[in-house]
N, C-alpha and C positions, 0 to 999 in steps of 0.2 A: 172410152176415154173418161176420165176422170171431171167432176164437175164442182168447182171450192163454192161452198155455201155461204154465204153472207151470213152474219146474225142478223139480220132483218129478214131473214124468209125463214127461221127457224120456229119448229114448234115441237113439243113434244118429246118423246125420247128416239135421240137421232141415232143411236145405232140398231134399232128396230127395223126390221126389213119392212119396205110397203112395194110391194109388188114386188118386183126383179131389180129391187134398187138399195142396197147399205149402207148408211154411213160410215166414215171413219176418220182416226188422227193422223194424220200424217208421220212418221215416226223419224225420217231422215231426208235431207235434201233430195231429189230426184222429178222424174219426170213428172210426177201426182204435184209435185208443191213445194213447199217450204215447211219443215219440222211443224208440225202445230196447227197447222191447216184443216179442216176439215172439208174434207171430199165426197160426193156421190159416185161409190160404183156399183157396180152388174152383182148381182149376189152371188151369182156363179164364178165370178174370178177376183172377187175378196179373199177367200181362204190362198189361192195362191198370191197373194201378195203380202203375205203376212210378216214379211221381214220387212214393210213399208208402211203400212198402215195396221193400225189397230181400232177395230172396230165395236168393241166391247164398250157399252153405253159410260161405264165411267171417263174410258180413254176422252169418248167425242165428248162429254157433259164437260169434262176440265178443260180441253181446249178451246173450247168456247167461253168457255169463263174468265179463260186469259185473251179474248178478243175485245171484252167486253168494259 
């Protein structure tokens, strides 16, 4: 399951995988969130969610920046 990150526990570049963990943007309403959302999931089952989330460090940097 999917886990939305606050910008108060953010650091560093959040689409960088640290362990078994990727972040990403949220891309459309759905189970994961709200458009714009940035989530944590499994590194293993981000590629198949790619019509949901986007995980590519710009994607997560601007969604965040629009939190903020």
């Amino acid at each position: 399951m999917a886990k939305i990150i606050k910008n108060d526990d953010q650091g560093g570049d959040q689409a960088e995988k640290v362990g078994e963990v990727v972040a990403g943007r949220v891309l459309v309403h759905c189970y994961l969130g709200e458009p714009d959302d940035v989530v944590e999931l499994d590194a293993e089952l981000a590629p198949s969610l790619a019509d949901l989330v986007d995980t590519t460090p710009a994607a997560v940097e601007y969604a965040l920046s629009l939190k903020a």
